[in-house]
N, C-alpha and C positions, 0 to 999 in steps of 0.2 A: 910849344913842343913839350911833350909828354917825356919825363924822368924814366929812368928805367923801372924803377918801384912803384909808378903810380900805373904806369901798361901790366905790370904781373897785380897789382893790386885790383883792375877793372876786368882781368883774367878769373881773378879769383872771386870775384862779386858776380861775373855771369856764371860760373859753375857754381856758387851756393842756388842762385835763382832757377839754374836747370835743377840739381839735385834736389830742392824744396817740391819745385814743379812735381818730380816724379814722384816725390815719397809723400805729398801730403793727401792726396786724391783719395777713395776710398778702392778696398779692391773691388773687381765684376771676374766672377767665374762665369763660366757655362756650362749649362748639360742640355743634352738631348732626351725626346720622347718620341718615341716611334706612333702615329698615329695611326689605327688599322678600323678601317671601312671592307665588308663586307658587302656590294651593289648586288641584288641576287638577279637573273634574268628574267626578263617575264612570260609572255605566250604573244602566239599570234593568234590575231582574232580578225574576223571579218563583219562590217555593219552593210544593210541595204536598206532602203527607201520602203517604210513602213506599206504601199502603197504605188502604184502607179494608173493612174485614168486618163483614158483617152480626155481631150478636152472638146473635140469636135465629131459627136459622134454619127456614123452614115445614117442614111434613110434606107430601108430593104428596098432591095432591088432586083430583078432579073437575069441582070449581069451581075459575076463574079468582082468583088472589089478589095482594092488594096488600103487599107488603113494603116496609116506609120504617122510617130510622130515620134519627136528627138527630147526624152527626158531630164532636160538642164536643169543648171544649177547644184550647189555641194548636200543640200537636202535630199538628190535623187541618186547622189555618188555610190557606188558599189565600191567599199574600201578594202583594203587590206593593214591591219595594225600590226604591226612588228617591235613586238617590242622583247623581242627574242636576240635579233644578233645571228642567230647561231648559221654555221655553213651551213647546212643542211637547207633546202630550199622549200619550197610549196608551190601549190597550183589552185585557183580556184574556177570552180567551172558553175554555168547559168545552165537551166532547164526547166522548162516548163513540166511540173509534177502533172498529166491527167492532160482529159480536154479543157476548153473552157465551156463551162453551162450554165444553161437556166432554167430550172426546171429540167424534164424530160428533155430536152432541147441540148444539143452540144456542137462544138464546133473543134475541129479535131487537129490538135497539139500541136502537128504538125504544118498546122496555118501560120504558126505564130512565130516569128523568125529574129532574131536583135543584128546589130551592129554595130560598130562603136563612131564617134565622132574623127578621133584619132587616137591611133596605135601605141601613143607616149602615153600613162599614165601619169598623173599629175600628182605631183609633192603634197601633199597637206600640212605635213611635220616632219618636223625628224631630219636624217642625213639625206642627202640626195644618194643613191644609189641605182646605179646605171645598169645592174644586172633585172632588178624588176622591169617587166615587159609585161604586154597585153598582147594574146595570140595571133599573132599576122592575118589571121584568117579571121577574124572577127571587123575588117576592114569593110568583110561585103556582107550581108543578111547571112545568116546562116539559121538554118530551121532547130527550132527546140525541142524537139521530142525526145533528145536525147543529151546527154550531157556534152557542153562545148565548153574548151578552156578559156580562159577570160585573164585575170590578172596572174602572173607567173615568175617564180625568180628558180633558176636550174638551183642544182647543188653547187656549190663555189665556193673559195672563201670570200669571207661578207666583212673582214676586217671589225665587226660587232655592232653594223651599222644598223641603226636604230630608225622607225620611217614610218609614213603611215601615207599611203597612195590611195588612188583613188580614181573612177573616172565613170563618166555618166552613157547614160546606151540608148539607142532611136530601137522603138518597138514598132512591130509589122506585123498586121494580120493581113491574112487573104479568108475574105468573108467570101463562104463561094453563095452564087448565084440561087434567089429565093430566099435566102436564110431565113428564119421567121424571127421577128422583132424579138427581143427580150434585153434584161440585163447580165448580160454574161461573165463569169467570174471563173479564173482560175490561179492556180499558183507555180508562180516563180521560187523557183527553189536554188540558192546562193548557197553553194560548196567549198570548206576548205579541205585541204588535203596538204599535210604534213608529209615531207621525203623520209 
C-alpha cells in the first residue's frame, strides 16, 4: 500500500510527463492559399462520315428500284460535340445539296431519303444527357431535298453538361425506271444551328 507521499509524488511525475509531452514538440502553424482555375467553355461542333457508298450496287433496269442500305459503325456516326454546356440548345439537320449525277446524267434529290436505326442517340463521351434527341420523324425515310432535323437538344437548363452523341443513318434511293448506268455522286450536307 502506497504512503500518502509516494501517491502525490506519482501525481507529480505524470504531470511533469504530460507537461514535457506538450512543451517539447516543435510548433505547426497553418495558412491557407486560395487556388483559382479559370476552365474556359468550348464550341459545339459536328463530325460526318468522310463518305458514304452503296456496297451493292443495282443493275439498270426498267422497273423503278429502291436501293437502301444502313450505314454502321462509329466511323459512319453523324456526331454532335458539346463541349459548350451552355442552356442554349442546337439543332442539326441532313440534306442532300443538288441532284446526284454523272455526267449530263442526274438523278433528282428528291430520290434519296435517310432514316435512322433508333431515335436514342448514342453517348460517345462525356455526360449522359437526356435532353439530346434525334427528330421522331426520322424513324421512317424522309426525302432530302430539303433540310430535315436530325440530332437535337431544345433550349433548357443543361446543368453544364458536357457530351458528344452521335448516331448512324440507313440511306434510300429510288432509282426510277431506265435510269442509264453511270457513277452517281452527290452531297450530303450536315448542319449545325446554334439557338
Amino acid at each position: 500500500m502506497k504512503t500518502k507521499r509516494e501517491k502525490s509524488l506519482s501525481i507529480v511525475s505524470v504531470l511533469l510527463i504530460l507537461a514535457w509531452t506538450s512543451f517539447s514538440g516543435n510548433a505547426i502553424y497553418g495558412a491557407t492559399t486560395l487556388v483559382n482555375l479559370q476552365l474556359n467553355a468550348g464550341t459545339i461542333t459536328i463530325t460526318s462520315p468522310a463518305s458514304l457508298t452503296f456496297t451493292t450496287p443495282p443493275t439498270v433496269s426498267f422497273q423503278s428500284q429502291l436501293l437502301a442500305e444502313h450505314f454502321s459503325g462509329t466511323g459512319n456516326y453523324f456526331t454532335v460535340n458539346d463541349l459548350k454546356g451552355a442552356d442554349e440548345g442546337y439543332s442539326t439537320t441532313l440534306q442532300i445539296s443538288g441532284n446526284l449525277t454523272t455526267g449530263g446524267l442526274s438523278i433528282a434529290s428528291g430520290n434519296v431519303s435517310f432514316k435512322v436505326n433508333s431515335t436514342t442517340p448514342i453517348l460517345m463521351s462525356g455526360a449522359a444527357n437526356p435532353r439530346v434527341l434525334i427528330d421522331a420523324a426520322s424513324a421512317s425515310y424522309q426525302a432530302m431535298h430539303v433540310a430535315r432535323t436530325y440530332i437535337y437538344r431544345d433550349t433548357a437548363l443543361n446543368t453544364g453538361a458536357i457530351s458528344q452523341y452521335g448516331q448512324s443513318i440507313f440511306l434510300q434511293v429510288t432509282i426510277p425506271a431506265g435510269q442509264p448506268a453511270g457513277a452517281y455522286v452527290g452531297t450530303l450536307v450536315y448542319t449545325l444551328i446554334e439557338n
